[in-house]
C-alpha positions in Angstrom: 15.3 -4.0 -21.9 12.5 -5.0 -24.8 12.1 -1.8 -25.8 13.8 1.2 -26.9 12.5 4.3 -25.4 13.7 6.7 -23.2 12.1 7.3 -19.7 11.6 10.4 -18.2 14.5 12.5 -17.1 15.2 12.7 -13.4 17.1 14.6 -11.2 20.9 13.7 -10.8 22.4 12.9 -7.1 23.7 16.1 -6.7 20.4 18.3 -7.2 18.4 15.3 -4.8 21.2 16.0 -1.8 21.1 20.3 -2.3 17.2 19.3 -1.8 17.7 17.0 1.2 20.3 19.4 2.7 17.9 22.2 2.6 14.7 20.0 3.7 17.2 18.8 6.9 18.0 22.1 7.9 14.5 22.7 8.5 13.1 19.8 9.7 16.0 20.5 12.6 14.2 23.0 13.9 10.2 22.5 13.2 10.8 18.2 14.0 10.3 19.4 17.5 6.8 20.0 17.1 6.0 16.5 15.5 7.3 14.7 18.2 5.5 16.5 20.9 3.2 13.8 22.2 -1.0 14.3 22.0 -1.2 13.0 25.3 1.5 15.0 27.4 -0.3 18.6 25.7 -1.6 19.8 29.1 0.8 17.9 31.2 3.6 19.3 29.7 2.4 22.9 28.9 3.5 22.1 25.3 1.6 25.1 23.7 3.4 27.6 25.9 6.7 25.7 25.4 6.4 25.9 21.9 4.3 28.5 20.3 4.5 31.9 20.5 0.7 33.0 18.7 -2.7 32.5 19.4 -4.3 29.3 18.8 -6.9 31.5 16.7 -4.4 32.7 14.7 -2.8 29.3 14.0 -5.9 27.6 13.1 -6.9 30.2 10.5 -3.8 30.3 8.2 -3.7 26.5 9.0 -7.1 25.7 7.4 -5.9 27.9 4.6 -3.0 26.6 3.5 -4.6 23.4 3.9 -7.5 24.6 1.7 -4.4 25.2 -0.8 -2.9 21.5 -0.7 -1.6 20.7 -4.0 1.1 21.3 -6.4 1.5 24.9 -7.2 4.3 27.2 -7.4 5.9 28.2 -4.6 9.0 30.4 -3.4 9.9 30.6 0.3 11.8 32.9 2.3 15.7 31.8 1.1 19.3 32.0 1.2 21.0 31.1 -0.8 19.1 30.0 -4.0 21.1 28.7 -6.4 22.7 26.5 -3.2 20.3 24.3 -1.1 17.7 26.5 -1.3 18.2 26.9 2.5 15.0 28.7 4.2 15.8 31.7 6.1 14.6 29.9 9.7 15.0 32.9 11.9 11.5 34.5 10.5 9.8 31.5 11.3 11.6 30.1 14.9 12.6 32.8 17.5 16.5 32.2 17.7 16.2 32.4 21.9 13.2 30.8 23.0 13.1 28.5 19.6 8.9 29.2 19.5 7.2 29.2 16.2 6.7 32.8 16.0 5.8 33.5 12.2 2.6 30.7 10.8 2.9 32.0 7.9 6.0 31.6 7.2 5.9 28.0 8.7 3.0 27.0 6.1 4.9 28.3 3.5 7.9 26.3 3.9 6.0 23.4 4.7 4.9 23.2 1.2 7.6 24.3 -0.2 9.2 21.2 1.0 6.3 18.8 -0.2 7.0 16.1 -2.4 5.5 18.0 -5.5 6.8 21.2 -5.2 10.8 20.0 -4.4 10.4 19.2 -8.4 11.5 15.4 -7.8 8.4 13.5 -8.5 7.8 12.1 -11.8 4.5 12.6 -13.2 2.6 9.3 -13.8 1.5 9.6 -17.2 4.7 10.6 -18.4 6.1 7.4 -17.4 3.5 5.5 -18.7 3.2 6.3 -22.2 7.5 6.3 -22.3 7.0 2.5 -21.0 4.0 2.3 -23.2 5.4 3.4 -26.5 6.3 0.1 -27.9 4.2 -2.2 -26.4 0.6 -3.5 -26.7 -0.6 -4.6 -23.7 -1.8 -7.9 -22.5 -4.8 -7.7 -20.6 -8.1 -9.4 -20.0 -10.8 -6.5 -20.0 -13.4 -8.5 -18.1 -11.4 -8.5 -15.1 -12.5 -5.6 -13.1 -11.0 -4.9 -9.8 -13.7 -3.0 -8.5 -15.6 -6.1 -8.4 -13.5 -7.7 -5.9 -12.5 -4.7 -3.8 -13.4 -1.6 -2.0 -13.0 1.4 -3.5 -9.7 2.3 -1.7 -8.1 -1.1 -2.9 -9.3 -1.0 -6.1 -8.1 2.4 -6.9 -4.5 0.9 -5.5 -4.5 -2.2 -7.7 -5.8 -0.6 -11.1 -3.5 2.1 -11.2 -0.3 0.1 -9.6 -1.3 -3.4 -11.8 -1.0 -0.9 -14.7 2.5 0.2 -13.9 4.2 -3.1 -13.0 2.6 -4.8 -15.9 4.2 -1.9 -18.4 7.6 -2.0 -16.5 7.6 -5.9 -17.2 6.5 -5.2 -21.0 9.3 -2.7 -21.0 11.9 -5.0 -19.7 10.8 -8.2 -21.3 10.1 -9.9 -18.1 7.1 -12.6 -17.0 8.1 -13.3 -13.3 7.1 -10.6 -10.4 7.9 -10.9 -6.7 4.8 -9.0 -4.7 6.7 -8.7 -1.3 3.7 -8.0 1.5 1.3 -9.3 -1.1 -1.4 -9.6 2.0 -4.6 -10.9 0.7 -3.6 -10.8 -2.5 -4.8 -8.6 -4.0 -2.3 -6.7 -6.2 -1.0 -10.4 -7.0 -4.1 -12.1 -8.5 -4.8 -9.1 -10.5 -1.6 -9.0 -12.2 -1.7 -12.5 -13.0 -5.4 -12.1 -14.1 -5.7 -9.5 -16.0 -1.5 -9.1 -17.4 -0.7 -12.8 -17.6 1.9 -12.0 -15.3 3.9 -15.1 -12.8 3.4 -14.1 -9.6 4.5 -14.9 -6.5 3.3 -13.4 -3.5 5.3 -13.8 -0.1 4.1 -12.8 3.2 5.0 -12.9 6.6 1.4 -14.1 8.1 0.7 -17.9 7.3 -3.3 -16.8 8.0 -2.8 -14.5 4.1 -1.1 -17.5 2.4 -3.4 -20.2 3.8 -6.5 -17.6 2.7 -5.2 -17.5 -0.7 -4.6 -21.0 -1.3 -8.4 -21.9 0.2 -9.6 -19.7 -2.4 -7.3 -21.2 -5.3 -9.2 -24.8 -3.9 -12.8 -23.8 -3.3 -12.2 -22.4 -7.2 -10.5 -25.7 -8.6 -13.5 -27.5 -6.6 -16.0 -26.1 -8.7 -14.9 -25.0 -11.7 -13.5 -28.3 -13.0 -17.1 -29.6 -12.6 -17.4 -28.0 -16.5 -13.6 -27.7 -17.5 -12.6 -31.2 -17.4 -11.6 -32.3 -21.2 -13.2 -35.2 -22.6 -11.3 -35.0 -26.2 -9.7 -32.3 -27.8 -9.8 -31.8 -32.1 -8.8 -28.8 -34.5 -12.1 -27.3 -33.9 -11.2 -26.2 -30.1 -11.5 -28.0 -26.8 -14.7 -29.9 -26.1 -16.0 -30.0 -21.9 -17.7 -33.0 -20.5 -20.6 -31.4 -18.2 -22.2 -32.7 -15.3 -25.5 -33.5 -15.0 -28.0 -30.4 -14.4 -28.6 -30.8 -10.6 -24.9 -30.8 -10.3 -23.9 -27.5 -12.1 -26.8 -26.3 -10.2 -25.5 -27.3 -6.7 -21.8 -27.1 -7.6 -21.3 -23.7 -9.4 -21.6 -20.7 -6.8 -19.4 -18.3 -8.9 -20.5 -15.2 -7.2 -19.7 -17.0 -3.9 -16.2 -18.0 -5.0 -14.7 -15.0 -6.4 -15.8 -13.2 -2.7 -13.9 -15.9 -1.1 -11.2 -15.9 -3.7 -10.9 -12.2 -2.8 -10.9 -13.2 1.4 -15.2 -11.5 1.5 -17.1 -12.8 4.3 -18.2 -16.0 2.6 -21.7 -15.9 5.1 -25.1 -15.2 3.8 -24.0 -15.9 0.0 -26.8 -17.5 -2.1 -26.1 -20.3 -4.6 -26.8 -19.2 -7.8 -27.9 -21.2 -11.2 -25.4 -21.4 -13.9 -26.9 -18.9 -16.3 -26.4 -16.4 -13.3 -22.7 -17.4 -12.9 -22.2 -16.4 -16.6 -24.5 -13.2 -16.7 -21.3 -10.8 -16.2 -19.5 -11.8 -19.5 -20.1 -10.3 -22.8 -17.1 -12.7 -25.0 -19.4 -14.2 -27.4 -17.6 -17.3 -26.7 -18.6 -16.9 -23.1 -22.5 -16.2 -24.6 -22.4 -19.7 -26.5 -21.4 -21.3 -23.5 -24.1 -19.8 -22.0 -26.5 -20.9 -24.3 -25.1 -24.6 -24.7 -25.7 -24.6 -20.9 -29.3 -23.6 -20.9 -30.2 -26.7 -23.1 -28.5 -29.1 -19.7 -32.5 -28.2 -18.6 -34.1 -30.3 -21.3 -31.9 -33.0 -21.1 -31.5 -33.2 -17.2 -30.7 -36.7 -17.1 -28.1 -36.6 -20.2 -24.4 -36.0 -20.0 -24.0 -32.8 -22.7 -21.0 -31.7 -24.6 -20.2 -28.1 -25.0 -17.7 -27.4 -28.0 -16.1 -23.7 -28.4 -13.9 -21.9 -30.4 -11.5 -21.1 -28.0 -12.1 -22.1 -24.1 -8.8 -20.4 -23.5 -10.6 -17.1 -22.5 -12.3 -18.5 -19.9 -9.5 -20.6 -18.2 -7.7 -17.6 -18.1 -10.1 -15.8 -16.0 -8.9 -18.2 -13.8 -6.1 -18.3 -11.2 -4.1 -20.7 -12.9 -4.1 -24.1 -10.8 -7.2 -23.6 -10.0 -8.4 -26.0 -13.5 -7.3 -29.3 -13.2 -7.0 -30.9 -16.4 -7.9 -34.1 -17.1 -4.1 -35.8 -18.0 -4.1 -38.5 -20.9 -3.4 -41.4 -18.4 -7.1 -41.0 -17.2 -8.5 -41.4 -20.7 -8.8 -44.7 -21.4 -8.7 -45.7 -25.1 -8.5 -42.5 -26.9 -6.3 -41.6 -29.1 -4.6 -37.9 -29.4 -4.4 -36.2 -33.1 -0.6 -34.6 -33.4 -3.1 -31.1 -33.4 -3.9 -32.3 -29.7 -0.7 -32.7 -28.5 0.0 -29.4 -29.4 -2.9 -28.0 -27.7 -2.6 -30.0 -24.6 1.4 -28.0 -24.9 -0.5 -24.5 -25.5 -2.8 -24.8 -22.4 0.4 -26.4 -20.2 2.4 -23.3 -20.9 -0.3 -20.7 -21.0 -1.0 -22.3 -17.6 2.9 -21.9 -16.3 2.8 -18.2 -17.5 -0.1 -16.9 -16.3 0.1 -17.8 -12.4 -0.5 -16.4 -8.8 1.7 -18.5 -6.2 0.9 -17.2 -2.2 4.1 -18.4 -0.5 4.8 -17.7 3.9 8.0 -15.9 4.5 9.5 -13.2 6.6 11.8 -11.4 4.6 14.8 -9.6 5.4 17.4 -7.2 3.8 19.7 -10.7 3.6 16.8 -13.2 2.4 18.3 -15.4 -0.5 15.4 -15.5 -3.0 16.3 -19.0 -4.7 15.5 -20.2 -0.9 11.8 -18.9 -1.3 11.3 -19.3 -5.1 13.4 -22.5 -6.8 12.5 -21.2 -10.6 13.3 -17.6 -10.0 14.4 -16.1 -12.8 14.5 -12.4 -14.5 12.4 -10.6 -12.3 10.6 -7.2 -11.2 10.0 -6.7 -7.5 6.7 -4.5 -6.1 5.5 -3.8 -3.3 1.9 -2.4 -2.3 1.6 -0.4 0.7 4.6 -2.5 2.4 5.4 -1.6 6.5 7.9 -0.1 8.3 11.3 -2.3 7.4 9.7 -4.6 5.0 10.2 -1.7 2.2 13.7 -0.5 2.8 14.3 -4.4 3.1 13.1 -4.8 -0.8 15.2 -2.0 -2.2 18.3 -3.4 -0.2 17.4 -7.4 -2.1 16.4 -5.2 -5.0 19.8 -3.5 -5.6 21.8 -7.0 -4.3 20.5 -9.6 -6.1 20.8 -9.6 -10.1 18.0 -11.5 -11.3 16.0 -8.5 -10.0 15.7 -6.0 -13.0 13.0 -3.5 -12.0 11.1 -2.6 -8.1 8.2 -0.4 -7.9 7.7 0.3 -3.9 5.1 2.1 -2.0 5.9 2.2 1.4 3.4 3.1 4.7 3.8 2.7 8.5 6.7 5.1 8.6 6.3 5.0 12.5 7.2 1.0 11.9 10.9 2.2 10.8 13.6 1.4 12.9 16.0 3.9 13.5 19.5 3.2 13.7 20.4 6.6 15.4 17.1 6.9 17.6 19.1 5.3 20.6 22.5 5.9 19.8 23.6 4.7 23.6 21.4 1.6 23.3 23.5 -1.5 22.4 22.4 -3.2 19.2 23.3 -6.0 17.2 21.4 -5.6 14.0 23.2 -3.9 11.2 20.6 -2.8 8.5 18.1 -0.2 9.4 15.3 1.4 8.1 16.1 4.7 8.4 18.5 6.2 7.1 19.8 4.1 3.9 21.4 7.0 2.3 25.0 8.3 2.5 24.1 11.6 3.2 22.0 11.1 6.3 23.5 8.1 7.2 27.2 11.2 7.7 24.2 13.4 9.5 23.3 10.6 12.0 20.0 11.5 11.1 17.0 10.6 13.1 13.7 11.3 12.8 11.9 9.9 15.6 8.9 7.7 16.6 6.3 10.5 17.7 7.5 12.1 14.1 7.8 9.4 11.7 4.1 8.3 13.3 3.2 12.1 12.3 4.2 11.6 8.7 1.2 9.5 8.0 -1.0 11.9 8.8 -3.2 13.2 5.7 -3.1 16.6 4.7 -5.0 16.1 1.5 -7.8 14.4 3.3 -7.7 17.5 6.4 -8.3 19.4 3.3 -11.4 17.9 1.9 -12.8 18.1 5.3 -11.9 14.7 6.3 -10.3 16.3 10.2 -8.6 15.0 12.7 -10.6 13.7 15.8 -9.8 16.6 17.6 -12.3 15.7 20.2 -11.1 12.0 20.9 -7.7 13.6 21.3 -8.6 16.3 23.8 -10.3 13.1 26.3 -7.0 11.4 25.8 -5.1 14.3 27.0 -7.4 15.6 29.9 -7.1 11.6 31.2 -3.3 12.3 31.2 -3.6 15.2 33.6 -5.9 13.6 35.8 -3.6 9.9 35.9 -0.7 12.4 37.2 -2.4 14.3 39.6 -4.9 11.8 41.2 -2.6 8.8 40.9 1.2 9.9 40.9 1.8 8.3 37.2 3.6 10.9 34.8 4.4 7.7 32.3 1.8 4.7 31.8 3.5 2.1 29.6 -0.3 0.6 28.6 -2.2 2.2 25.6 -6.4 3.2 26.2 -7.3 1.8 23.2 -10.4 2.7 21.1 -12.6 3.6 24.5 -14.0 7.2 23.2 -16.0 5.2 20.5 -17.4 3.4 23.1 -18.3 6.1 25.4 -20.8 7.8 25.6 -19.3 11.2 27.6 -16.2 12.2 28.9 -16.8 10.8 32.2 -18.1 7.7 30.9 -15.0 7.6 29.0 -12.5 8.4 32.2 -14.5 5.7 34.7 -13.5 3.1 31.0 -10.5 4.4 30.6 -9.6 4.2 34.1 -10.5 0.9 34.9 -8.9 -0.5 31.5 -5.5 0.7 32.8 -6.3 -1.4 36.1 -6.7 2.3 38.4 -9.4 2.3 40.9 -11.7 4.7 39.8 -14.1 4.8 43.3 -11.8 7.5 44.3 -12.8 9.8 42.0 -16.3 11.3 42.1 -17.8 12.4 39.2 -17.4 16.6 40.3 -13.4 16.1 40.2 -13.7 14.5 36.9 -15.8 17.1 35.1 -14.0 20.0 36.9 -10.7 19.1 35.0 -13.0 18.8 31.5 -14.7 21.9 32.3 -10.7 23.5 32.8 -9.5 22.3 29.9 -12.7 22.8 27.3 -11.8 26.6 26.5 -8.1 25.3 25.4 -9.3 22.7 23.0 -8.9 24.8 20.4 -4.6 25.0 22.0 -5.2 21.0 21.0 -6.3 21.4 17.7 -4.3 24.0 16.3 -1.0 22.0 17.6 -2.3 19.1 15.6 -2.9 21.2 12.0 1.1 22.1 12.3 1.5 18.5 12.4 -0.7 17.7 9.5 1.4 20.6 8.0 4.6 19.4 8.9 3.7 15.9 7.6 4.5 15.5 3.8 8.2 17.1 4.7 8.9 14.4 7.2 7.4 11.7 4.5 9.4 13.6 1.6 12.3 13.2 3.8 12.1 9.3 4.1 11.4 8.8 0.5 14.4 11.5 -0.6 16.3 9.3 1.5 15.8 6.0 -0.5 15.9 7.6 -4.1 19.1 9.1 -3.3 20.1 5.6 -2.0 18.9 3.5 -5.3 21.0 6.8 -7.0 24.0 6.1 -5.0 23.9 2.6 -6.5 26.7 2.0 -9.7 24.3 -0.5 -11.8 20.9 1.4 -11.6 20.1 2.8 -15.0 16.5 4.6 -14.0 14.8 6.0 -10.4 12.5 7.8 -9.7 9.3 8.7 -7.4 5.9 8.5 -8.6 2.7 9.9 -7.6 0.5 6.8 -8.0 -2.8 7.3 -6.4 -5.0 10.2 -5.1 -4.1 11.2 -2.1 -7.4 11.8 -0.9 -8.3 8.3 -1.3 -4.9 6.7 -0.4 -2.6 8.8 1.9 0.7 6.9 1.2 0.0 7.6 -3.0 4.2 7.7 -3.7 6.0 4.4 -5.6 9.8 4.6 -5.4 10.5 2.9 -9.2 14.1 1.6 -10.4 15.4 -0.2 -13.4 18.4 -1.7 -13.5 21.0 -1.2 -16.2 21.2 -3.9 -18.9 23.6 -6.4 -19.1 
């Protein structure tokens, strides 16, 4: 590593697995309630099944614990402490009938086992200023993300840009691998505003193909005004078009939206003063000015000469400036000070990249396949689904040109599973879910309906962003009236987003109805409203069912991330894991980056 510094101390293996053993023993008797199904509530009497309070009851200490989300010291009921911290279960689950009986108790616990209160996250800022000690960062401050990017995104790639670019400073490394890269978002930024060599791989040929139209619609239009004409010691001189073409030509406002996959429709060409209004380098402001004068002379070619035209090519995606080469200059001759800045824009052109490559990867993809000049490396991932980000710590901890990953994972309900369907014949050998020794000896499984309820938001219940309680109560009166009216207790086919598109529940039921291909004639509208008017006092059954999930969340998304730290800390050659709280919660639900370093060889 390129510098000296010693990152934050972490929990050992040991401590993580007295955590997870205490977090499983719960979970093995509240996971029941997370994968009860929204739509089977009434069918399948699940409140009565399952809870033994008053809905009223449940909603009010609910909504206040909820009220109370954040990190804050708490102490459950426990046996046990200086063990695994084992919750005392039987004043919260009746030991016959297994019913929640004590809410409070429930909520507690809940939190208890949150990612923030187990005491295994590592605070942010911490490991930023230990990565940051020795280093001065490289970074171009007129890059702003929040002029590319909705607010959600941007908040993503400023705060996750700022951590990979200070793990690579750390470890002396140029090249990053964005696995999932999407749209490309995190991966232009990094090579923007860090200088960083990125290559971004995704499954979807539609993302790659977006990225490299936007790399060509930029090469298109800005080499109108950075094609060299000569080069001396005094800086690098542009031959410019004539005015009516920079005018027609240069629609900078157009191309970054494109560049950054905006609706491209309805965008106005604007004048080449206006493309240069955002900047305030004083190199940038000279341009500017040498550009205004194109007007008097609208018929001459003009020269611009400045000090360092660097800046502005770096703004750039690299590739998309095409440089003049020396072949296409006819009868000029190069100073020995050209040469070596033709050599100086060459390599600050090879280091400062963002390549969008089409690949599905896989725990077992060879990386030399993807990227021929792969060398020391960090691997990230932003908001990566399901497999994909299991996948990356498996190629992270396999292949050894990979020194660092930073990984946020999402779409837990994506995993697979490899003791879901234990009975079930199956060929592939890498799963998911568990990857750790520990679970892996448990046979642990989680579940679809539960893994699905770990991406719910508690932060965001908490600021009053709820759950569509209504939306949810149609789904589940439909289900009642499917079984009794047509015979179905199953329905493989999903409803889709009809209640946004309805305008009452019988509107939505004749919809829904006829989307799942049942005649709806037979039903008149009394029989339909009967069953809403039976079920409207118990909405509130509906809601309260879905705060303990909300509750019950961040334990089932603590348990999947517990389960790849203590993975990448079963592993002989990692010097450094942890798990970081990178974003606001409220803002961007899955806000946790599993980080490693490798040790140095």
């Amino acid at each position: 590593m390129a510098a000296s510094c010693p990152l934050p101390v972490t929990q050992d293996l040991s401590t993580l697995y007295a955590k997870l053993q205490g977090l499983v023993r719960f979970l093995r008797e509240a996971l029941f309630i997370s994968n009860a199904h929204t739509v089977d509530f009434y069918t399948e009497s699940v409140w009565e099944q399952m809870i033994n309070l008053p809905p009223e009851i449940v909603l009010a200490v609910l909504r206040r614990s909820a009220a109370e989300a954040g990190p804050s010291e708490v102490r459950p009921l426990v046996e046990g402490e200086r063990g695994s911290g084992v919750t005392d279960l039987t004043k919260i689950f009746c030991e016959t009938s297994q019913k929640l009986m004590s809410i409070e108790a429930f909520a507690l616990t809940a939190k208890y086992y949150s990612v923030q209160n187990l005491g295994i996250c590592t605070p942010f800022e911490q490991l930023l200023v230990a990565l940051q000690a020795n280093q001065k960062q490289r970074t171009d401050k007129n890059v702003k993300p929040d002029e590319f990017m909705n607010t959600k995104k941007s908040h993503e790639v400023h705060a996750m840009s700022e951590l990979v670019s200070s793990i690579a400073d750390y470890c002396g490394i140029k090249q990053v691998i964005d696995v999932g890269s999407g749209k490309g978002y995190l991966s232009s930024f990094l090579s923007l505003k860090y200088g960083l060599k990125v290559y971004g791989i995704d499954s979807s040929n539609t993302n790659t193909h977006g990225a490299e139209e936007r790399n060509r619609k930029l090469k298109k239009h800005c080499k109108v005004y950075h094609t060299p004409s000569k080069l001396d010691v005094n800086g690098l001189e542009l031959k410019m078009a004539k005015e009516q073409t920079v005018r027609d030509d240069i629609k900078y406002k157009t191309d970054v939206d494109r560049m950054y996959n905006i609706n491209p429709k309805n965008q106005e060409k604007i004048s080449t003063s206006d493309f240069l209004s955002d900047f305030s380098d004083p190199i940038i402001s000279n341009i500017r000015k040498q550009m205004t004068s194109l007007h008097v002379h609208s018929h001459q070619e003009e020269s611009l000469h400045f000090e360092n035209a660097f800046s502005l090519v770096n703004f750039l995606p690299v590739n998309a400036v095409e440089t003049t080469s020396s072949s296409e200059i006819p009868n000029r001759k190069m100073s020995e000070a050209n040469k070596e800045r033709r050599k100086m824009t060459s390599k600050t052109s090879e280091s400062n990249i963002y390549s969008p490559l089409t690949y599905f990867i896989t725990a077992d993809s060879e990386l030399h396949d993807i990227i021929k000049d792969l060398e020391d490396c960090l691997m990230v991932g932003l908001h990566t689904c399901g497999d994909l980000s299991p996948n990356t710590l498996r190629i992270f901890t396999s292949k050894s040109e990979i020194k660092g990953i930073c990984s946020v994972g999402c779409c837990y309900h994506l995993l697979s599973e490899e003791f879901e369907n234990p009975l079930k014949e199956c060929t592939q050998e890498k799963w998911g879910f568990p990857m750790c020794h520990y679970l892996r000896e448990e046979r642990w499984c989680c579940g679809r309906n539960a893994r699905m309820s770990a991406c719910l938001a508690l932060e965001r219940v908490a600021v009053g962003q709820g759950l569509p309680t209504e939306s949810l109560f149609y789904r589940a009166v439909l289900q009642d009236i499917i079984k009794d009216c047509y015979g179905i207790t199953k329905c493989d086919r999903h409803v889709g987003k009809i209640y946004s598109k309805s305008s009452s529940f019988l509107d939505y039921v004749r919809k829904s109805l006829k989307k799942l291909g049942l005649d709806d004639s037979k039903l008149p509208e009394k029989i339909i409203m009967d069953y809403y008017e039976k079920y409207k006092p118990r909405m509130n059954e509906l809601e309260a069912f879905n705060m303990l999930k909300v509750v019950l969340a961040p334990c089932i998304e603590t348990l999947i991330l517990l389960d790849r730290l203590c993975y990448l800390k079963e592993q002989e050659d990692i010097a450094w894991s942890a798990i970081v709280k990178l974003f606001d919660p409220v803002k961007s639900p899955r806000c946790y980056a599993v980080i490693a370093l490798k040790k140095q060889q």
